[in-house]
TILO-462955 format. One line per 2 residues: number of its first residue (from 1); their letters; for each residue x, y, z of C-alpha. Coordinates in Angstrom, 3 decimals. Layout:
BEGIN
NUM> A> X Y Z ~ ...
% end
This chain:
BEGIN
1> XX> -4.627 -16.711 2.927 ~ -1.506 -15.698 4.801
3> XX> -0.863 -12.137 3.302 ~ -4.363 -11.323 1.155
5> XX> -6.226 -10.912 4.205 ~ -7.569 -7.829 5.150
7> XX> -4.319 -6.042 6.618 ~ -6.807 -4.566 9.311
9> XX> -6.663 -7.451 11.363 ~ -9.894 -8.863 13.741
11> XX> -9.373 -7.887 17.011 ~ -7.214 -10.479 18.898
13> XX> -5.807 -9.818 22.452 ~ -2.277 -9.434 21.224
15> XX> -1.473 -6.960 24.029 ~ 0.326 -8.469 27.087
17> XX> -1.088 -8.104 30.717 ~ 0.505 -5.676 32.841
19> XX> 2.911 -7.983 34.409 ~ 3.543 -10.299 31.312
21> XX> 4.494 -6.945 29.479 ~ 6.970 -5.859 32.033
23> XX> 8.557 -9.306 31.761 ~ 9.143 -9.664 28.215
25> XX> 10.466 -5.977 27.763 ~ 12.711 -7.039 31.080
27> XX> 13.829 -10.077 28.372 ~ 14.230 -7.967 25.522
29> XX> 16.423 -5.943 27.238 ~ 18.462 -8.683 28.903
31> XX> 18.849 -10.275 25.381 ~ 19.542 -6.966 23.211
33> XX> 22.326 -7.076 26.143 ~ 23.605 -10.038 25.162
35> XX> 23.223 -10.104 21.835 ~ 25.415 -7.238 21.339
37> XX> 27.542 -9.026 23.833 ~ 27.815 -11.966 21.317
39> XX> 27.783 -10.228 18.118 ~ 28.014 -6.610 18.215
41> XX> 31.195 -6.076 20.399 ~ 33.474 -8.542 18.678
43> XX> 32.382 -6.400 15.486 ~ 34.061 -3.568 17.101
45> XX> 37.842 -5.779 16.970 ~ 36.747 -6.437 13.138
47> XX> 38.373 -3.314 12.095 ~ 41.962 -3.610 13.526
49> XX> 42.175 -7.271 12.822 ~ 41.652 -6.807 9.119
51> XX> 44.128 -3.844 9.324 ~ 46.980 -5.894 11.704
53> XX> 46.273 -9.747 10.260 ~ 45.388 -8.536 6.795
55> XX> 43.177 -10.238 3.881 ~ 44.568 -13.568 4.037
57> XX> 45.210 -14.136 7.415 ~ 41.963 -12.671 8.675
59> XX> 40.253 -14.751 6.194 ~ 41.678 -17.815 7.335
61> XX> 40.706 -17.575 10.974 ~ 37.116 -16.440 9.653
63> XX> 37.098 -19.914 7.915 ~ 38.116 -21.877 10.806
65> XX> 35.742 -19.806 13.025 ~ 33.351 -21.187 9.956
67> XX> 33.999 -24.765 10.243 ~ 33.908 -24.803 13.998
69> XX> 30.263 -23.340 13.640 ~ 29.687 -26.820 12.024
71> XX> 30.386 -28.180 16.094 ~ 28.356 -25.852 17.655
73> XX> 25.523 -26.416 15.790 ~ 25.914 -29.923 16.630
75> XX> 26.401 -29.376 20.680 ~ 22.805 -26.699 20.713
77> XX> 21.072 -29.745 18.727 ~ 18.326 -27.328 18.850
79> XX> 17.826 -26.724 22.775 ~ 17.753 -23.054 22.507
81> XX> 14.285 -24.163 21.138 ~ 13.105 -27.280 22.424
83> XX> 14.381 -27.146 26.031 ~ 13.402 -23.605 26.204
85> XX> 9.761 -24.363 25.817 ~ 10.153 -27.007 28.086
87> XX> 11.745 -25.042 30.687 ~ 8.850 -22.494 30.206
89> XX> 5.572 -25.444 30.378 ~ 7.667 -26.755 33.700
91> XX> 9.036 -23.713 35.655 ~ 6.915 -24.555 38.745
93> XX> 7.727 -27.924 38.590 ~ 11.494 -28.231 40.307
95> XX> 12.247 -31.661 39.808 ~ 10.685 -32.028 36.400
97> XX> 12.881 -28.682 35.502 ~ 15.970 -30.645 37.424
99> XX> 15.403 -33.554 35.065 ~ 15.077 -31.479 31.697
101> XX> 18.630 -29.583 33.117 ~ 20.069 -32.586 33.631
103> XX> 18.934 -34.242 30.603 ~ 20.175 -31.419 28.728
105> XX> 23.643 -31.397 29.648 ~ 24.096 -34.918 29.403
107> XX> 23.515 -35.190 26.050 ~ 25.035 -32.373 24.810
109> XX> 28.478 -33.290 26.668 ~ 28.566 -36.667 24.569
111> XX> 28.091 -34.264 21.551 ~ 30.783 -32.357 22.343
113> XX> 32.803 -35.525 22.227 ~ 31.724 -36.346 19.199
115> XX> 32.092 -33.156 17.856 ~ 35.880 -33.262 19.296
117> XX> 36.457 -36.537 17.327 ~ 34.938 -35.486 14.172
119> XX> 37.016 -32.216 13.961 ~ 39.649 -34.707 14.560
121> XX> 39.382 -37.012 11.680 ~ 38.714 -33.803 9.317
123> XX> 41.507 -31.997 10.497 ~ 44.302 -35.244 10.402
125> XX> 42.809 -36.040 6.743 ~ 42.938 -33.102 4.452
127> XX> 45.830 -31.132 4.027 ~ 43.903 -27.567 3.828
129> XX> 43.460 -27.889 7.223 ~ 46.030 -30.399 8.611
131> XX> 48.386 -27.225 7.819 ~ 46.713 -24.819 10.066
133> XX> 45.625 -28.249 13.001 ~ 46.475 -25.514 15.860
135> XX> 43.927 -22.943 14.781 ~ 41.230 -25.389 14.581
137> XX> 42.283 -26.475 18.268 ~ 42.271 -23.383 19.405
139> XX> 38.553 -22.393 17.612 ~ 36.922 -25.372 19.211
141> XX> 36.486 -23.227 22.750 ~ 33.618 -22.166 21.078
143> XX> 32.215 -25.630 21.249 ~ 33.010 -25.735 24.534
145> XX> 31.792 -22.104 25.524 ~ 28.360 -23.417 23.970
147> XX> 27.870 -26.920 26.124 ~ 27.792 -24.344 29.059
149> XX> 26.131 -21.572 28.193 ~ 22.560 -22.606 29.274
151> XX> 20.335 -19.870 27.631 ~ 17.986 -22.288 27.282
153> XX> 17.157 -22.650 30.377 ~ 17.699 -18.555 31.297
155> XX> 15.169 -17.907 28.568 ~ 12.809 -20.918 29.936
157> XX> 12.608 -18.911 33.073 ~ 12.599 -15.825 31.263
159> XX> 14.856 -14.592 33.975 ~ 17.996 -13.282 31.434
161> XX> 18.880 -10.567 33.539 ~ 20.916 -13.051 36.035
163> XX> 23.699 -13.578 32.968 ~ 23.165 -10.751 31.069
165> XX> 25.952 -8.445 33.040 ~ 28.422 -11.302 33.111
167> XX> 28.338 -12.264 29.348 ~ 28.690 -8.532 28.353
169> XX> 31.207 -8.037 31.052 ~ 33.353 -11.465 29.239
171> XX> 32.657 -10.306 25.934 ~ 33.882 -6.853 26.134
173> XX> 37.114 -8.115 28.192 ~ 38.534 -10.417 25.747
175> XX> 37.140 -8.090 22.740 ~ 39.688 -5.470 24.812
177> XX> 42.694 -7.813 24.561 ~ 42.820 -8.495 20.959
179> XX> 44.193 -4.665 21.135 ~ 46.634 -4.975 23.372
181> XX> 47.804 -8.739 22.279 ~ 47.968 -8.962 18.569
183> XX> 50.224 -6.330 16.771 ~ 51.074 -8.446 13.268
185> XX> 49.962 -11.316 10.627 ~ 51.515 -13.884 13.140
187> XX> 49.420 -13.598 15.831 ~ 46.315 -15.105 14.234
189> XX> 46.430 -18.000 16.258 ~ 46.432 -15.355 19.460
191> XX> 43.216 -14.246 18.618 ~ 41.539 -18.025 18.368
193> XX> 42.933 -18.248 22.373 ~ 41.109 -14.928 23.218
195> XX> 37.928 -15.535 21.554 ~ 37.909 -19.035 22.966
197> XX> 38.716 -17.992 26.182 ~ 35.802 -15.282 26.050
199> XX> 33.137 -17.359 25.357 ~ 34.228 -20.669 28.105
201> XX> 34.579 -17.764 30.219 ~ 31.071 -16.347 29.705
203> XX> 29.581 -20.072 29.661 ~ 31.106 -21.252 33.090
205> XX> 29.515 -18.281 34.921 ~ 26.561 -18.590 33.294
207> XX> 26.852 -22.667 34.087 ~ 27.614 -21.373 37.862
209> XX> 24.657 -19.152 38.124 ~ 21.886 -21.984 36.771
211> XX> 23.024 -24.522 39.264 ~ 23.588 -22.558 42.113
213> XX> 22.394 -19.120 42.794 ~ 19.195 -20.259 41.463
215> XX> 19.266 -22.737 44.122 ~ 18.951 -25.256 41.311
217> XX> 19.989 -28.356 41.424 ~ 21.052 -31.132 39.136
219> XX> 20.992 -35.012 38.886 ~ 22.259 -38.003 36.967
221> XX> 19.965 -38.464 33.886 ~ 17.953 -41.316 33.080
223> XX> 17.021 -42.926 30.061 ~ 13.592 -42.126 29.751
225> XX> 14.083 -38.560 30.260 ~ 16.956 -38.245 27.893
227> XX> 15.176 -40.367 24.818 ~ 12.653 -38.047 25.332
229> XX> 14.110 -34.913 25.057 ~ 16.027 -36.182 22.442
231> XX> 12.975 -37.359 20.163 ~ 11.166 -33.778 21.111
233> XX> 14.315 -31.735 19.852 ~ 15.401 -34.059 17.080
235> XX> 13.249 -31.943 13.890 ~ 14.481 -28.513 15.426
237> XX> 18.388 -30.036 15.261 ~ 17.590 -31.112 11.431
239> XX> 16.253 -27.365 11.250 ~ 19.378 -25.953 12.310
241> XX> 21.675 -28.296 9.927 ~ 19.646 -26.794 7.153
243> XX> 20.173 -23.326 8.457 ~ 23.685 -24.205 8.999
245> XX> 23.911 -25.103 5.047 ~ 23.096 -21.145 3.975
247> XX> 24.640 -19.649 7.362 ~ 27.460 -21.103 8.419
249> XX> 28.428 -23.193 5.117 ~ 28.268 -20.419 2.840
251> XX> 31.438 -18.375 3.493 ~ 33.409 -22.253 4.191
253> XX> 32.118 -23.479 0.661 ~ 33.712 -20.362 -0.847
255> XX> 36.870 -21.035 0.581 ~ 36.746 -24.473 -0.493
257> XX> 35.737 -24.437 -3.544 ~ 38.286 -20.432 -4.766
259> XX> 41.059 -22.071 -2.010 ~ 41.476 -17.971 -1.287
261> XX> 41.486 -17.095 1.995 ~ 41.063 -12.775 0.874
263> XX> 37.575 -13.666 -0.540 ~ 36.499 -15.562 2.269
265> XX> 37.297 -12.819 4.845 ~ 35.579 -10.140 2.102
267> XX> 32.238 -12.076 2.408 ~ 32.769 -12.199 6.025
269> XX> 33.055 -8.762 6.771 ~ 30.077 -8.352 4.558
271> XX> 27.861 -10.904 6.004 ~ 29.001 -10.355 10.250
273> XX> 28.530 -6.479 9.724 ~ 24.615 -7.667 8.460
275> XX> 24.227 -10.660 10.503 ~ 25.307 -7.978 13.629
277> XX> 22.780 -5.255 12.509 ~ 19.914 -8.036 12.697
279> XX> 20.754 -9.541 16.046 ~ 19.341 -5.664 16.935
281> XX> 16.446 -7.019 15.685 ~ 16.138 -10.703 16.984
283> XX> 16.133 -10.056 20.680 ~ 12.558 -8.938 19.960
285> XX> 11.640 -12.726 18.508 ~ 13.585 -14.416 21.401
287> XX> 12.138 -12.472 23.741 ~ 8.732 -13.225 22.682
289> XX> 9.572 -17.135 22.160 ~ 8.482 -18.350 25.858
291> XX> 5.526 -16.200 25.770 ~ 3.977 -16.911 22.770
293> XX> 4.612 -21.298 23.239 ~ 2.598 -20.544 26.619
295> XX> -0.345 -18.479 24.636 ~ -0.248 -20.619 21.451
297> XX> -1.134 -23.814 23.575 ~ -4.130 -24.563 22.657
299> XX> -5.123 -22.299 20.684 ~ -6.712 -21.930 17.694
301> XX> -4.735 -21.735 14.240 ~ -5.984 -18.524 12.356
303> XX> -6.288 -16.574 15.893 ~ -2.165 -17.519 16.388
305> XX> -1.560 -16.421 12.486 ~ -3.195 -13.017 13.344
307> XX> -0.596 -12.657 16.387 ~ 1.891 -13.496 13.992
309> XX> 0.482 -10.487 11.531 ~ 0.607 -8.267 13.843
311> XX> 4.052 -8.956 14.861 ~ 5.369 -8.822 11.593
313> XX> 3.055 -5.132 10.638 ~ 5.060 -3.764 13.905
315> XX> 8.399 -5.088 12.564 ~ 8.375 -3.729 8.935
317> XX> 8.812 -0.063 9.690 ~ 12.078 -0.633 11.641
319> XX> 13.214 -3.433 8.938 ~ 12.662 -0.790 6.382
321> XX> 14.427 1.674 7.998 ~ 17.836 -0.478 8.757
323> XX> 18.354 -1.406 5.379 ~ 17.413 1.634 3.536
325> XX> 20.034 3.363 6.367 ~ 22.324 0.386 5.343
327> XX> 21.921 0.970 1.450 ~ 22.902 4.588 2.012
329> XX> 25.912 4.447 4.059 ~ 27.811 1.154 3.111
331> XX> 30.723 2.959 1.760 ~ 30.772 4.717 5.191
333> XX> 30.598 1.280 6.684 ~ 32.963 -0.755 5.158
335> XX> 35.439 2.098 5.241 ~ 35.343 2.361 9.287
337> XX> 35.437 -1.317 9.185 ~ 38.176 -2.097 6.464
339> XX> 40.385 1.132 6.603 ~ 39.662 1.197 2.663
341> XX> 37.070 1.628 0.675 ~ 36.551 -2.039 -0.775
343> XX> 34.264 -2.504 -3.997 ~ 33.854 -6.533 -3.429
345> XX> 32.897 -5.987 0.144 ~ 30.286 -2.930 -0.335
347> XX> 28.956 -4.901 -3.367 ~ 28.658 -7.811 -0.949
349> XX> 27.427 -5.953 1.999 ~ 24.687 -4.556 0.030
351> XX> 23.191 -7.944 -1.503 ~ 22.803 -9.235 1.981
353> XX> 21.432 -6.281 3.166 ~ 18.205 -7.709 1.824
355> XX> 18.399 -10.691 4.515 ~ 17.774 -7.690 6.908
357> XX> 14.234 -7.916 6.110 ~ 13.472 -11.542 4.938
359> XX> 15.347 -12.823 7.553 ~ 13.724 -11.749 10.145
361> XX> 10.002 -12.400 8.359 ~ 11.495 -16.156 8.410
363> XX> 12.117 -15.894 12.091 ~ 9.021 -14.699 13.224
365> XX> 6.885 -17.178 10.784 ~ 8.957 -20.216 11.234
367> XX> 10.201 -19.850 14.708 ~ 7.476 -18.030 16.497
369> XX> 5.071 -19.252 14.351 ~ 5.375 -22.728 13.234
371> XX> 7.669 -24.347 15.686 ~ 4.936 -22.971 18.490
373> XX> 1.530 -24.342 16.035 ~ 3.308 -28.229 16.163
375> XX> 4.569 -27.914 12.452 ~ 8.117 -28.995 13.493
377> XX> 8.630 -31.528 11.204 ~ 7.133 -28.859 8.194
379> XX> 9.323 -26.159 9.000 ~ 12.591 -29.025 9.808
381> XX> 11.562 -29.899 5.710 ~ 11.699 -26.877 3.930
383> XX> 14.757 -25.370 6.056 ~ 16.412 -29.059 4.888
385> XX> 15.213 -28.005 1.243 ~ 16.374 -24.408 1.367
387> XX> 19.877 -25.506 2.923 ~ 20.255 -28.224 0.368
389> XX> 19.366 -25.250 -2.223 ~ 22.132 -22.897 -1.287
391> XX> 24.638 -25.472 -1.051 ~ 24.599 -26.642 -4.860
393> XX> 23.601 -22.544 -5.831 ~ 26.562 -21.349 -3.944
395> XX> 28.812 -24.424 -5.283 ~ 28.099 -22.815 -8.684
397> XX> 27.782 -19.339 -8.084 ~ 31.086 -19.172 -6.002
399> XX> 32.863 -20.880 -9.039 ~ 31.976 -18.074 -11.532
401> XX> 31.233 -15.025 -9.165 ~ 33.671 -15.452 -6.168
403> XX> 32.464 -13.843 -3.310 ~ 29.620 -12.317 -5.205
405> XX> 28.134 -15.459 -6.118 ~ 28.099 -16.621 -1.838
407> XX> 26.268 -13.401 -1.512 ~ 23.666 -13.934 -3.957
409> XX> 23.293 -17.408 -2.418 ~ 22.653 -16.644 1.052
411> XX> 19.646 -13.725 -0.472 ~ 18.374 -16.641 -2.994
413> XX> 17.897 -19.457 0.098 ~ 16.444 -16.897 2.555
415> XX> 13.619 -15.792 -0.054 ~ 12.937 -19.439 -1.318
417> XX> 12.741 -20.190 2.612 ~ 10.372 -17.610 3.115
419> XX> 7.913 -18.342 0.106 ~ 7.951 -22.240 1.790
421> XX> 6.954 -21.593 5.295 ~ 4.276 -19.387 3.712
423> XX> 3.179 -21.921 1.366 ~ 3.102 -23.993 4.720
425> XX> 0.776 -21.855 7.157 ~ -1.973 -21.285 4.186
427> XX> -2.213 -24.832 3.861 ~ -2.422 -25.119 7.786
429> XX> -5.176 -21.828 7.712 ~ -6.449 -23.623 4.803
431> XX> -7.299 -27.387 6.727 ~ -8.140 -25.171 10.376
% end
C-alpha cells in the first residue's frame, strides 16, 4: 500500500542526469522568483493596507479580490496543467507547439468574455455588490492579467527564466505604489487599479516575450485543434472548480453568509500569510511538473509511486520545520502584519498552519502524481467531492464560529482530500 511500505524504498533512478538536473534547479529558481513575485511581495503591502484602509474596508476589497478569483479560475480552465504537458511532449515540434499556443489563447479569450458577462449579471443583480459595481470593475484586471500570462507555455519549455525578471520587476513596482498612492479608508478602490494594473502589466510582457523573442509564432485556430485541447483539459478545469470551492470560496462564503466585511479580511490575513509561506514550497512541485509527465510516460505504476515517495520523504523535513517555526512565532507574525496583536487572526493563522503540510502532500500526490499516471478524471472526482465538502462545512461552521469556523473548513477539506487521492493510488498499486 501507499504509506505501509517499507519506507526504505527499492532503488529507482530518481536522480536527474547532469543536464536535466541543472534545468529543473534553473526552473525552481525562475519559479521561487516568481512566486514570491505573485504572492510574497504583495504580502509585504498587507501590513499598511490593514493599518491605512482598516478592518472593513480591507476586508471588502479582499472579498472582491475573492469573487474575481471565481473568473480566473474560469480563464486558466486548467492550462497551467494540461497545455503545459503538452507544450513539454511537443517542444521540438514548432508548428504543433504554434497550434497548441494558438489554441490556447483562443479559447481562453472567449472565457474571458464570458467571465466579463457573468460578473456582469452578478454584480447588476444583488445589492451586496451592485453597491460596490466599481471595485468589482476594477478587480477584473486580474482576469485579464491571467488570459496573458502564458506560464503554461514558459513552463512547457521549461525556459522560466525569460519572464521571471519582468514579473518580479511588475510586481514589486505596483506593490511600491500602494505606499505612495493610498493614505486613507477612501482609497480602496486605488488599490484595485494598482493591483490590476500590476498583473496586465506583468502578463503583456510575458505575452510579448512568447510570441516574439522566442521567435514564436502564432496562427488562427482551428476546430480540431481547439475541441481537442478542450476535451484533454476539461477534468483538470472541474479539478480546479473543486479547489476553487475550499480556496477561493471559503473566505467569500464567510462574507456572505456573517455580511461582515472585518471577519472576512481577519481570515484573509490568516490564510494569504499561509498560502504565501507555501508558495516557498510549491515552486519545487512546479518545477518538477514537465519533468516528471516526460519520465512517467510509460512507465510503470508502482516504479512512478516510489518517485512520488521519495519526493514526499525529501519534503517532510522542511514542511515540519515551517510550521513548527509558524506555530512559534504567530504572535510575532500577525503583529508585523496587523500593527496589533489580534486573537481571531493568530487563532486563525494557526489552524491553517496545518495546510502547510497536507497541502503540499496533496500537491505532490494529486498533481505530480495522478494527473501524470492518467487518473484525471479520479483526482477531477474527489477534488469535486472535497470542494462540495467544504462548501456545506463552512456554510455551517461560519454561521456558529465566524471566521473560526472558515478556518477549520479549509484544514477539514484539505485532510479529507488527502485521505481520497490516497485511497485512489492503492487501488491503482493495487490493480498494477
Amino acid at each position: 500500500m501507499f504509506f505501509t511500505e517499507n519506507l526504505m524504498f527499492k532503488k529507482t533512478n530518481f536522480f536527474f542526469k547532469e543536464k536535466e538536473k541543472k534545468q529543473v534547479f534553473s526552473n525552481f529558481i525562475s519559479l521561487s522568483f516568481m512566486q514570491a513575485a505573485n504572492y510574497l511581495i504583495p504580502l509585504v503591502a498587507i501590513p499598511y493596507l490593514v493599518r491605512v484602509l482598516g478592518d472593513d474596508r480591507f476586508g471588502l476589497v479582499m472579498f472582491a479580490q475573492a469573487f474575481i478569483q471565481y473568473f480566473v479560475i474560469l480563464v486558466d480552465f486548467g492550462f497551467e496543467l494540461t497545455a503545459t504537458r503538452e507544450i513539454s511532449i511537443h517542444r521540438n515540434d514548432r508548428k504543433k507547439v504554434t497550434e497548441i499556443f494558438s489554441s490556447v489563447m483562443y479559447v481562453k479569450f472567449v472565457l474571458l468574455l464570458v467571465s466579463f458577462l457573468i460578473m456582469n449579471i452578478v454584480v447588476f443583480s444583488f445589492g451586496q455588490f451592485s453597491k460596490e459595481w466599481q471595485l468589482y470593475y476594477l478587480s477584473f484586471g486580474l482576469v485579464i492579467g491571467q488570459l496573458l500570462f502564458p506560464v503554461w507555455y514558459f513552463q512547457g519549455i521549461e525556459k522560466m527564466k525569460y519572464i521571471m525578471f519582468f514579473n518580479v520587476l511588475a510586481k514589486t513596482i505596483f506593490t511600491v505604489l500602494i505606499f505612495f498612492t493610498i493614505f486613507t479608508p477612501a482609497d480602496y478602490r486605488l488599490y484595485a487599479i494598482i493591483n490590476s494594473s500590476g498583473f496586465i502589466f506583468a502578463g503583456l510582457v510575458a505575452f510579448f516575450v512568447a510570441l516574439y523573442l522566442n521567435n514564436f509564432g502564432f496562427t488562427k485556430p482551428q476546430k480540431n485543434p481547439i475541441k481537442e485541447i478542450i476535451l484533454k483539459t476539461r477534468d483538470v478545469f472541474i479539478s480546479n472548480v473543486g479547489i476553487s470551492l475550499y480556496m477561493t470560496s471559503t473566505s467569500f462564503i464567510l462574507g456572505i453568509v456573517t455580511g461582515r466585511n472585518d471577519l472576512v479580511g481577519f481570515y484573509t490575513v490568516a490564510e494569504k500569510t499561509i498560502r504565501g509561506i507555501r508558495y516557498v514550497v510549491s515552486p519545487i512541485t512546479q518545477a518538477l511538473y514537465p519533468y516528471l509527465s516526460k519520465r512517467f510516460a510509460g512507465q510503470k505504476t508502482k516504479d512512478s509511486v516510489s518517485v512520488l515517495k521519495k519526493l514526499m520523504l525529501y519534503l517532510t523535513p522542511m514542511l515540519l520545520l515551517l510550521v513548527a517555526g509558524l506555530l512559534i512565532f504567530t504572535e510575532k507574525i500577525v503583529l508585523l502584519l496587523t500593527g496589533s496583536v489580534n486573537p481571531s487572526i493568530i487563532l486563525d493563522m494557526r489552524v491553517i498552519s496545518v495546510i502547510l503540510f497536507i497541502g503540499t502532500y496533496n500537491n505532490v500526490l494529486g498533481v505530480l502524481g495522478m494527473l501524470n499516471m492518467g487518473m484525471e478524471k479520479q483526482f477531477r472526482n474527489e477534488v469535486l467531492r472535497s470542494g462540495l465538502f467544504n462548501v456545506v462545512f463552512c456554510l455551517a461552521a461560519s454561521h456558529f464560529l465566524l471566521d473560526l469556523g472558515a478556518s477549520l473548513s479549509v484544514v477539514a477539506t484539505e485532510l479529507l482530500l488527502m485521505l481520497l487521492l490516497i485511497k485512489n493510488l492503492n487501488k491503482k498499486l493495487r490493480n498494477a
